[in-house]
MARPAVEX-949318 format. One record per residue (C-alpha): residue in three letters; x, y, z. Coordinates in steps of 0.5 Angstrom, whole numbers, plus 2048, in hexadecimal, padded with zeros to 3 digits. Layout:
R   resn    c1    c2    c3
R    ALA     X     Y     Z
...
END
This chain:
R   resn    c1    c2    c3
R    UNK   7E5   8DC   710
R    UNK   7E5   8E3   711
R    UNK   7E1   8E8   70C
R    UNK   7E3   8EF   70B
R    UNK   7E1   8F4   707
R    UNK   7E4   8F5   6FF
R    UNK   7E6   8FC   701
R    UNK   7EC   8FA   707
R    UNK   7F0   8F6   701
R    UNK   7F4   8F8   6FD
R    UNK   7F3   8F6   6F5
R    UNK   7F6   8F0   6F2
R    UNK   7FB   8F3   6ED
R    UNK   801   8EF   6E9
R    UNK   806   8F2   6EF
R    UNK   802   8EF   6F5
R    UNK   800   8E9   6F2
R    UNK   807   8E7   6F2
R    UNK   806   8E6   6FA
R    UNK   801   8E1   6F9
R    UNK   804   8D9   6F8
R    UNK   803   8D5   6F0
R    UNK   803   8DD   6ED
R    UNK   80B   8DE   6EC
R    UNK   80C   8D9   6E6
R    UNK   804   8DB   6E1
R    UNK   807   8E2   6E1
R    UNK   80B   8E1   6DC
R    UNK   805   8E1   6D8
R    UNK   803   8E8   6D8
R    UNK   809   8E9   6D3
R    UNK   809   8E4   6CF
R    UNK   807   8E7   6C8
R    UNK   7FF   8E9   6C7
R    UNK   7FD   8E3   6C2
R    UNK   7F5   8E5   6C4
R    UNK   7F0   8EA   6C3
R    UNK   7EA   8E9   6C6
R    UNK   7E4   8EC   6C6
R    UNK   7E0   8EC   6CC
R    UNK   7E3   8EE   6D4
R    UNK   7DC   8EA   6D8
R    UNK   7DD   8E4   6DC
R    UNK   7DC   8DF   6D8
R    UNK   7E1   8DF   6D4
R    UNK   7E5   8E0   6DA
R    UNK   7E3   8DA   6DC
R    UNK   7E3   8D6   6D6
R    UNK   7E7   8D8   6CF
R    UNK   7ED   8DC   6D4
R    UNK   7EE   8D6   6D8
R    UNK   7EF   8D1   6D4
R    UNK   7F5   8D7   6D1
R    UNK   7F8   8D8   6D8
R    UNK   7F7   8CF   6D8
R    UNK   7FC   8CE   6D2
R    UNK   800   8D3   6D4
R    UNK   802   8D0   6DA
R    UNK   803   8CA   6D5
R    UNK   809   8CE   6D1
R    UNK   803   8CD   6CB
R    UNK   801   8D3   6C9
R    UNK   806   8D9   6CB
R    UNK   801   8DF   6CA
R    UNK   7FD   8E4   6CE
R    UNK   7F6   8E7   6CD
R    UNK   7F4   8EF   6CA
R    UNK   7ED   8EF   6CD
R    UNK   7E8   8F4   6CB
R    UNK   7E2   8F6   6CD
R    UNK   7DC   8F5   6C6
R    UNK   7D8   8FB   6C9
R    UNK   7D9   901   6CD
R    UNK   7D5   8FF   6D3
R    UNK   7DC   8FA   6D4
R    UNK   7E1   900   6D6
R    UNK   7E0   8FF   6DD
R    UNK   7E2   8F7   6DD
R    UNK   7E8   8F9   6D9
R    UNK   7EA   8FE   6DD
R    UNK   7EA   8F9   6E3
R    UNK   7EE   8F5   6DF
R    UNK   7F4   8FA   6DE
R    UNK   7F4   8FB   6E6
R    UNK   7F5   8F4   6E7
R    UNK   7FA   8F3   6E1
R    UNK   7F6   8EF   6DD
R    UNK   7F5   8EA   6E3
R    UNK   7EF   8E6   6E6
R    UNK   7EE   8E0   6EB
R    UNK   7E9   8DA   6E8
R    UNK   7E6   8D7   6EE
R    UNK   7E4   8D0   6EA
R    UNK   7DE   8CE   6EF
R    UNK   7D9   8C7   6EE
R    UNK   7D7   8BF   6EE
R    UNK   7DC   8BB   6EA
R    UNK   7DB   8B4   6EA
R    UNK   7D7   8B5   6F0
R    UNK   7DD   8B9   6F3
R    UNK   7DD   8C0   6F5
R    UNK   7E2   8C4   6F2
R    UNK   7E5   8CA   6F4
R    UNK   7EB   8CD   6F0
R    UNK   7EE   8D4   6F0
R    UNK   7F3   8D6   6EB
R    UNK   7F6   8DC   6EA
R    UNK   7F5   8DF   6E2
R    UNK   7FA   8E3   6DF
R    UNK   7F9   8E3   6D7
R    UNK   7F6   8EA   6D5
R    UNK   7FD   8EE   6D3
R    UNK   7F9   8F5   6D0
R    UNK   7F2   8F7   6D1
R    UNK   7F0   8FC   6CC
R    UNK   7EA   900   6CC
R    UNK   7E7   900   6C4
R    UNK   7E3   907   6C5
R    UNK   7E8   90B   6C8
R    UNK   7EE   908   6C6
R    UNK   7EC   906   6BF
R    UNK   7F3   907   6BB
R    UNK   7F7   902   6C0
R    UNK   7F0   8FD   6BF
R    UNK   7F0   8FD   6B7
R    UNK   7F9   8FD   6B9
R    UNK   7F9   8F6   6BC
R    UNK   7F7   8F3   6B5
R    UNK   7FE   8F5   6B3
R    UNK   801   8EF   6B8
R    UNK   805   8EA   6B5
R    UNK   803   8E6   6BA
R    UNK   7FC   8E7   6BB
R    UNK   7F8   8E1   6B8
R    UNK   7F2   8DF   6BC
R    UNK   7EB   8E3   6BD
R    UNK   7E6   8E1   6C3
R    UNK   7E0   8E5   6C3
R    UNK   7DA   8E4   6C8
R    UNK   7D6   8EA   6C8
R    UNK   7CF   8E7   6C9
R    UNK   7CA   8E4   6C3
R    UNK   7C8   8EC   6C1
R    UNK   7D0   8ED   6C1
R    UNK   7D0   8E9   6B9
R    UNK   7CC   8ED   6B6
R    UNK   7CC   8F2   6AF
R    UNK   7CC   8F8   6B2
R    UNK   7CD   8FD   6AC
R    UNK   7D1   903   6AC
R    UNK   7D5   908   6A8
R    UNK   7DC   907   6A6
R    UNK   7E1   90B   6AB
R    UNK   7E7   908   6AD
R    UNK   7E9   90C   6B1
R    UNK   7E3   90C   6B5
R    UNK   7E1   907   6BA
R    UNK   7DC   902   6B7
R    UNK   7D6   900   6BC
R    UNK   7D5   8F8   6B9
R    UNK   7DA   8F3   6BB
R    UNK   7DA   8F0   6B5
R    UNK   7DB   8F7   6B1
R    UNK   7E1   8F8   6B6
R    UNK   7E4   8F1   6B4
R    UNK   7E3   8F3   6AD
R    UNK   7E7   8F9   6AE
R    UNK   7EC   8F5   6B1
R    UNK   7ED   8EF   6AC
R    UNK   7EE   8F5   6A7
R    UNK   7F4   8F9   6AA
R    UNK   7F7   8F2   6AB
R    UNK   7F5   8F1   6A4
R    UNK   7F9   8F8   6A2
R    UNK   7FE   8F7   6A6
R    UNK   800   8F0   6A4
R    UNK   7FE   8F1   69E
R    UNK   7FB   8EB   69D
R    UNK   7FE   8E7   69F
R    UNK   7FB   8DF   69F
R    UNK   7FE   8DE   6A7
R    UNK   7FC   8E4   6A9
R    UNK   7F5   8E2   6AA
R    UNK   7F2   8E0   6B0
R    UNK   7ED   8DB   6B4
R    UNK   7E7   8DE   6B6
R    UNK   7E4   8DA   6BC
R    UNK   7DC   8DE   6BE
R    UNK   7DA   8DA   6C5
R    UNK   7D4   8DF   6C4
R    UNK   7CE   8D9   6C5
R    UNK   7CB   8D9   6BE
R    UNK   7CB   8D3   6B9
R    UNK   7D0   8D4   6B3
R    UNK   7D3   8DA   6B7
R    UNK   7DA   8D9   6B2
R    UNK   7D5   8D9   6AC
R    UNK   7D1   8DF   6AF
R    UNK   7D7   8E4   6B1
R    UNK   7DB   8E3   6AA
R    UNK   7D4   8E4   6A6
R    UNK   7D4   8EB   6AA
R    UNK   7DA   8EC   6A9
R    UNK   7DB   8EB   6A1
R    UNK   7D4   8EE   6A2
R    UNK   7D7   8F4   6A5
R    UNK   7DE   8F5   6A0
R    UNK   7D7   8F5   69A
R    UNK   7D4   8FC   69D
R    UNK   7DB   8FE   69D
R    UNK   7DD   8FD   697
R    UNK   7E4   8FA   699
R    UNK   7E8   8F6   694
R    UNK   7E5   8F0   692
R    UNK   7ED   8EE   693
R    UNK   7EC   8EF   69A
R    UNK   7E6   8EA   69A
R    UNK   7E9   8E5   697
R    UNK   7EE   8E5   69C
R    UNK   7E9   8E5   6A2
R    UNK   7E5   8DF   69F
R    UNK   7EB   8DB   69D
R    UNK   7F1   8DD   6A2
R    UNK   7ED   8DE   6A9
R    UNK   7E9   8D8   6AD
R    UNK   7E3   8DA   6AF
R    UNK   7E1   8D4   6B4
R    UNK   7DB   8D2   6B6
R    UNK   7DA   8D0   6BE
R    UNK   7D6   8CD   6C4
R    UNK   7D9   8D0   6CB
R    UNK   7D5   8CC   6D1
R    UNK   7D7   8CF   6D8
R    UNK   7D4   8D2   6DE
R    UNK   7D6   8D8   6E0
R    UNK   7D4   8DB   6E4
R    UNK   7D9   8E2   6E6
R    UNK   7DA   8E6   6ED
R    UNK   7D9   8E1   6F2
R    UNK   7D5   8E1   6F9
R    UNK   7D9   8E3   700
R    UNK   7DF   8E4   6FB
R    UNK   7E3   8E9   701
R    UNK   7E3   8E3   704
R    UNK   7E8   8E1   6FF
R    UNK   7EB   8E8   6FF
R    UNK   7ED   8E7   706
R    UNK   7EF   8E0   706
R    UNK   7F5   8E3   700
R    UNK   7F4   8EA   702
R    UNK   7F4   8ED   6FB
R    UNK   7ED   8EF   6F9
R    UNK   7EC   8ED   6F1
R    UNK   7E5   8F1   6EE
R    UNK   7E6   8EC   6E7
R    UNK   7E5   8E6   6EC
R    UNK   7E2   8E1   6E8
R    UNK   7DE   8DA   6EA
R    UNK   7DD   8D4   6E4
R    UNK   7DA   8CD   6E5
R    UNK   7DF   8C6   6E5
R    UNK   7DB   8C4   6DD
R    UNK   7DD   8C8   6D7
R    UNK   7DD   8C5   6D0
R    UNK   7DE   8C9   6CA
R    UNK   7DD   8C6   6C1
R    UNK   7E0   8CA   6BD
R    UNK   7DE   8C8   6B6
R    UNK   7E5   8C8   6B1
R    UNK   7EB   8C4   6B0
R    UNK   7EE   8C1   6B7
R    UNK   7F5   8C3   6B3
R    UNK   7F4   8CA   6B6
R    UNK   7F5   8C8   6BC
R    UNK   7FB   8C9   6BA
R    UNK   7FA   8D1   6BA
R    UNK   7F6   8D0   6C1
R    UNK   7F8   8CA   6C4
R    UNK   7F2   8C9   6C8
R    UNK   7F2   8C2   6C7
R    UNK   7F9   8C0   6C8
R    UNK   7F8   8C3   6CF
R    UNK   7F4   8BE   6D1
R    UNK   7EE   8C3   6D0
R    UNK   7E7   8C1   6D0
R    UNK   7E7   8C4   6C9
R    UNK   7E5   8C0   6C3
R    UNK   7E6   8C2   6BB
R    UNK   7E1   8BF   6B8
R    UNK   7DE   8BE   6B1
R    UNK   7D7   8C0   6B2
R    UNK   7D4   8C3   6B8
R    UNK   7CD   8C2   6B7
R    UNK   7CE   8BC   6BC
R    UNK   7D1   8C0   6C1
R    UNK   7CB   8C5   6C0
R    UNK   7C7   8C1   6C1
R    UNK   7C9   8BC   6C6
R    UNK   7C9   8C4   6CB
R    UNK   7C3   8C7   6C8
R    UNK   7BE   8C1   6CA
R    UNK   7C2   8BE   6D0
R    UNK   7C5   8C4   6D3
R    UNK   7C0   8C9   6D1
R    UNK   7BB   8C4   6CF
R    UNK   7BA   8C2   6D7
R    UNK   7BB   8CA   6D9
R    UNK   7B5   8CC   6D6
R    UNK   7B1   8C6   6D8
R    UNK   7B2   8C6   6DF
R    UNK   7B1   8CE   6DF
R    UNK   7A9   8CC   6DD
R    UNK   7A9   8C7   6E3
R    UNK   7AC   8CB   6E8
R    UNK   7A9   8D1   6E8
R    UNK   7A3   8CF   6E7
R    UNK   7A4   8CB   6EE
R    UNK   7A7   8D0   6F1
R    UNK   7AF   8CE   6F1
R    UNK   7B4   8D4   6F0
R    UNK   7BB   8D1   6EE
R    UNK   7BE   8CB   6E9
R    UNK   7C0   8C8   6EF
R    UNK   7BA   8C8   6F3
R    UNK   7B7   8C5   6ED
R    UNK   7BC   8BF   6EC
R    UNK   7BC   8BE   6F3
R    UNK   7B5   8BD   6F4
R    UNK   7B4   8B5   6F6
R    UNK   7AE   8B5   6F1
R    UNK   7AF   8BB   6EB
R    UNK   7B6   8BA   6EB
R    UNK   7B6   8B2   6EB
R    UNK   7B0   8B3   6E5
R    UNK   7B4   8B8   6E1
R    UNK   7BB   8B5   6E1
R    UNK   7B7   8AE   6DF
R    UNK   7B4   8B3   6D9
R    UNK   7BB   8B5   6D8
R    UNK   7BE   8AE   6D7
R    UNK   7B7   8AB   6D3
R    UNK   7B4   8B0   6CF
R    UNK   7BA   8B5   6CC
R    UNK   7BF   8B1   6CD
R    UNK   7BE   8AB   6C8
R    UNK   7BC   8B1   6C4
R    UNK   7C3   8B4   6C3
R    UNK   7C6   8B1   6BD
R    UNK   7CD   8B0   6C0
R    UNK   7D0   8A9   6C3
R    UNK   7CB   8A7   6C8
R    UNK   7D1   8A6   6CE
R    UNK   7D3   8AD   6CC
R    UNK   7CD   8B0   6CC
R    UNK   7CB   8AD   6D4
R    UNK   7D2   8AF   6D6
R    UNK   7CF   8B6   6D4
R    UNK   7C9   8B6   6D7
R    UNK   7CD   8B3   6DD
R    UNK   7D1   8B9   6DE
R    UNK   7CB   8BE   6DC
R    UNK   7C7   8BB   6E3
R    UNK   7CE   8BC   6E7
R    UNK   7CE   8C3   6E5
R    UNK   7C7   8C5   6E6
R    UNK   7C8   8C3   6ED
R    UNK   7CF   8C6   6EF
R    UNK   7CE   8C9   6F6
R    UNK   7D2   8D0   6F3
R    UNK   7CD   8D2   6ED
R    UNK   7C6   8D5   6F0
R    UNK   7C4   8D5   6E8
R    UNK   7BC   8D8   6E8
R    UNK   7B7   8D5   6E5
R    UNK   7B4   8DA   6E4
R    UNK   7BA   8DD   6DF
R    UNK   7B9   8D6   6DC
R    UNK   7B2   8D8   6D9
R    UNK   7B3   8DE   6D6
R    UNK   7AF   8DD   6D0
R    UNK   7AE   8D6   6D1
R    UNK   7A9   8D5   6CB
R    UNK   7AE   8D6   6C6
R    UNK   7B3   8D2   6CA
R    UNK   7AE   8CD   6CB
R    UNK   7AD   8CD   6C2
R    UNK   7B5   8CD   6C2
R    UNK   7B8   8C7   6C7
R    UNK   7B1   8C3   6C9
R    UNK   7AD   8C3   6C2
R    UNK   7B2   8BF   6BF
R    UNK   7B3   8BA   6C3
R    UNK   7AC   8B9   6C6
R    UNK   7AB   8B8   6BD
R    UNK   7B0   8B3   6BD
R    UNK   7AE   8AF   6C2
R    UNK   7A7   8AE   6C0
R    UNK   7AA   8AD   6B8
R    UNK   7AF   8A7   6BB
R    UNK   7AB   8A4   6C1
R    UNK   7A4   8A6   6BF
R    UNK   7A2   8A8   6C6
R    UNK   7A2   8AF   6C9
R    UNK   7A8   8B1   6CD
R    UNK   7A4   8B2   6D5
R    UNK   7A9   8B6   6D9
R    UNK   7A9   8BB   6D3
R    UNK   7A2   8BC   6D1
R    UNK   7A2   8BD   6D9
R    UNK   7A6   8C3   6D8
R    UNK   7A2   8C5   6D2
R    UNK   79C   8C5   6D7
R    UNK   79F   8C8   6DC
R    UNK   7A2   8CF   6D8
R    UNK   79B   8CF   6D4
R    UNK   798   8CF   6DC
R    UNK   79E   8D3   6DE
R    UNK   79B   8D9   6D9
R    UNK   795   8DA   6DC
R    UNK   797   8E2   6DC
R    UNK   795   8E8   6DE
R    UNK   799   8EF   6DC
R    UNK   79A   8F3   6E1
R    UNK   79E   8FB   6DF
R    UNK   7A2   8F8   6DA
R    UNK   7A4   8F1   6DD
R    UNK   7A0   8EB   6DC
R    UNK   79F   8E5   6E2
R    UNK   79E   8DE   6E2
R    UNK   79A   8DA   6E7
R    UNK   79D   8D5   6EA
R    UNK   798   8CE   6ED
R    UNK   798   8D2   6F3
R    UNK   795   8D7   6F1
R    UNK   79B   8DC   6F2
R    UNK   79D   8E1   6ED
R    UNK   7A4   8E0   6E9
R    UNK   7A8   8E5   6E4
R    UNK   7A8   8E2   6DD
R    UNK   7AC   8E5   6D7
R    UNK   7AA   8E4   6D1
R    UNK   7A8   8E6   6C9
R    UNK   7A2   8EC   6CB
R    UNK   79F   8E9   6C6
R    UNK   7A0   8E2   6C8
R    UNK   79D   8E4   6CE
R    UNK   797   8E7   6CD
R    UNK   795   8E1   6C8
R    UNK   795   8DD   6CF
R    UNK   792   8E3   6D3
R    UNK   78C   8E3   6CF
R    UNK   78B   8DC   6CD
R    UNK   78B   8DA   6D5
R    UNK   786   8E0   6D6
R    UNK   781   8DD   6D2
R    UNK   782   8D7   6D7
R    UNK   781   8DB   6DD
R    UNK   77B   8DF   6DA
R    UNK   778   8D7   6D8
R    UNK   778   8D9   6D0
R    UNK   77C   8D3   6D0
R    UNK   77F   8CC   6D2
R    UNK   787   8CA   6D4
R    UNK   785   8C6   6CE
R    UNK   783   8CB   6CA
R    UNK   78A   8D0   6CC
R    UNK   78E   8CA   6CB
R    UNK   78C   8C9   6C4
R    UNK   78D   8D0   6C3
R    UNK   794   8D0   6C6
R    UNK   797   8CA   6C3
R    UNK   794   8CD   6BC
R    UNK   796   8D3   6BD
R    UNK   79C   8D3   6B6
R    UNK   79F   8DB   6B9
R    UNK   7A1   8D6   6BF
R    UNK   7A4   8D0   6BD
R    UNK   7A4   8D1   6B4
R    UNK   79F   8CB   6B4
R    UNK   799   8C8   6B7
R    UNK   79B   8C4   6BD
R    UNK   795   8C1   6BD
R    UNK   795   8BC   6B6
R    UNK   79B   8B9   6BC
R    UNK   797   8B2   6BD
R    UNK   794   8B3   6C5
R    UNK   798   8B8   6C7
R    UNK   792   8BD   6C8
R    UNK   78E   8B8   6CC
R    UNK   794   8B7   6D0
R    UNK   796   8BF   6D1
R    UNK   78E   8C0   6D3
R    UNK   78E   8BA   6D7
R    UNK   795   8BC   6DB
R    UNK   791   8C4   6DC
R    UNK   78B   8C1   6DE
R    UNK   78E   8BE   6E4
R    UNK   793   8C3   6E6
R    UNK   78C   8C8   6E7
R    UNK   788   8C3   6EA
R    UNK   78F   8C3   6EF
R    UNK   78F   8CB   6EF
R    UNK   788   8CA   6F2
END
């Protein structure tokens, strides 16, 4: 295939992609009534929650659009880029299902208005006044749902998401005069637990210092849902060689979009609402649940878990990238047998389930088309380690009264891994052959290793010694690792070794 540069093809609009074939009949839904307002115009989204619209749609389930706005200033340009494709973009779905390669390319009509909230705030706080709308999506990343105080001015544009959804949820108020459905439900995709219960505290938190009705509060808490979620794709945004494809159709689409095959999304609440959004009923991967803890915990410990524990090994020994790790014929066959082993038996879910579960995930991290960086992974690995490995090699040791091996490796591994140095203001790990690599972590956190590691190097102390102090250490880990029966002579030992071979 012939590659041209982006510039000598014209830009994909609502009049040119007519000309291209299985496009005529899904324009329908650019008029159909707006029924979402979504915050947040980044690709995952595109590839996840718009998708699924644009699936019912094509059902004849759902009849509705999408208004997107963008929760910070910094998004003008992708809305922008929206209105010049009429709210049109393609989704390339690119991976291993089922051990098949899957290449799928659909075209996207579902955004019928973008609207700029800072410098159209009049037409953002109007679209409350819809009948129709009834749906809120939001992904504007974990710093995104979080209480940002400011002064009552409606007529001026809010910086917080939660403060603009505020100032919607009241003009809807006003203008239905309460009325009990015209309430919303509110879906935040951000990646943060009870993320429902975190957005409407904020928001109740909100109407508080602006002194709004106690009415208006009533009607928030009991007219509109505010859900809970877990989202799991892999998106990954503007693919490699992507005029490729602009030759092969011969339109240029500055949105293009790349997702892999697996999705899956938890919504905790009533499966009755699906028949607002009907999710479900379109055959979806989608799940109303009544609690989702199990779901959380199942893609915290097997997904994220596996993530962070491959991280510490692959770095430490040279290897770059997710699949380059899963694929190596000893690593990667040792880590998906510490998958299977030793997380697995520890998510509290049907066994079947949660091995089909950790199936999928392997699959995923060797799909050809995700270069998936294991240095991304490690951003701030202690903490992550605490979070999604802690847990599990506690739970292990509590039911079979062994330590987990592969799990202290990777304990061993990210301790020998944060043998830092700073440099400017950047600190480096050093891997077993001695290289240098970037670590990103809590400065503080990384000075603690710095120094405990320079007194090894200087002979004031031993590995044993600085393992007893790193596993001790309660600003780590909130509690001394080393009360865990055998598991500071496992980690001294697995050190000593990596530095006999280090030699």
């Amino acid at each position: 295939m012939r590659t041209q540069n982006t510039s000598t093809w014209p830009l994909l609009n609502k009049e040119r992609i007519q000309q291209l074939p299985g496009i005529e009949s899904d324009l329908q839904m650019l008029d159909y009534p707006v029924k979402v307002l979504q915050i947040g115009e980044g690709n995952f989204l595109r590839g996840f929650f718009d998708w699924m619209i644009y699936e019912c749609n094509r059902k004849g389930l759902f009849h509705g659009s999408i208004a997107v706005s963008q929760p910070r200033p910094g998004g003008r340009h992708k809305l922008e880029q929206l209105r010049q494709q009429d709210g049109i973009y393609g989704l390339m779905t690119r991976g291993l299902q089922d051990g098949e390669k899957i290449e799928l390319q659909q075209w996207i009509p579902v955004f019928s208005k973008m609207v700029e909230p800072y410098s159209e705030w009049a037409a953002f706080l109007k679209l409350a006044e819809n009948p129709d709308l009834d749906i809120i999506v939001s992904n504007t990343t974990e710093a995104g749902l979080d209480y940002q105080p400011s002064e009552w001015n409606p007529n001026e544009p809010v910086l917080s998401f939660p403060g603009k959804l505020t100032l919607l949820l009241y003009r809807r108020y006003e203008c239905f005069s309460g009325s009990p459905d015209k309430g919303w439900m509110i879906l935040p995709c951000e990646l943060l637990e009870r993320n429902g219960d975190i957005l409407k505290s904020i928001v109740l938190r909100h109407a508080q210092d602006w002194n709004l009705p106690s009415s208006f509060r009533r009607w928030v808490t009991e007219h509109n849902v505010f859900l809970n979620s877990l989202v799991d794709r892999i998106v990954t945004g503007y693919p490699e060689k992507a005029e490729e494809f602009f030759g092969e159709w011969g339109l240029e689409d500055r949105l293009l979009n790349t997702a892999e095959p697996y999705y899956f999304w938890a919504i905790e609440g009533d499966a009755r609402l699906d028949a607002r959004l009907p999710l479900q009923t379109a055959g979806l991967q989608v799940q109303w649940v009544p609690d989702l803890t199990p779901y959380q915990l199942r893609k915290v410990r097997i997904l994220n878990g596996t993530h962070t524990l491959m991280a510490g090994i692959g770095l430490l020994r040279g290897f770059a990238e997710v699949r380059e790790t899963a694929e190596h014929p000893e690593w990667g066959a040792r880590i998906y047998e510490a998958m299977l082993q030793e997380i697995v038996p520890l998510v509290p879910l049907e066994l079947e389930e949660v091995r089909a579960y950790a199936a999928s995930v392997w699959e995923r991290f060797r799909n050809p088309y995700i270069r998936h960086k294991l240095q991304d992974i490690s951003m701030n690995s202690i903490s992550k380690f605490k979070v999604r490995l802690l847990p599990t090699l506690k739970g292990y040791v509590e039911r079979f009264h062994v330590l987990p091996p592969l799990i202290v490796s990777s304990l061993a591994s990210l301790i020998r891994l944060y043998h830092v140095k700073q440099l400017e203001d950047q600190w480096y790990g050093t891997r077993l052959d001695g290289q240098e690599v970037l670590i990103r972590d809590d400065a503080a956190t990384l000075a603690l290793f710095a120094e405990a590691w320079d007194k090894v190097s200087a002979g004031e102390s031993d590995v044993d010694e600085l393992v007893d102090f790193i596993l001790g250490s309660e600003p780590l880990w909130g509690e001394d690792l080393n009360k865990i029966q055998g598991l500071h002579e496992a980690v001294t030992s697995e050190i000593m070794e990596m530095e006999l071979k280090a030699t």
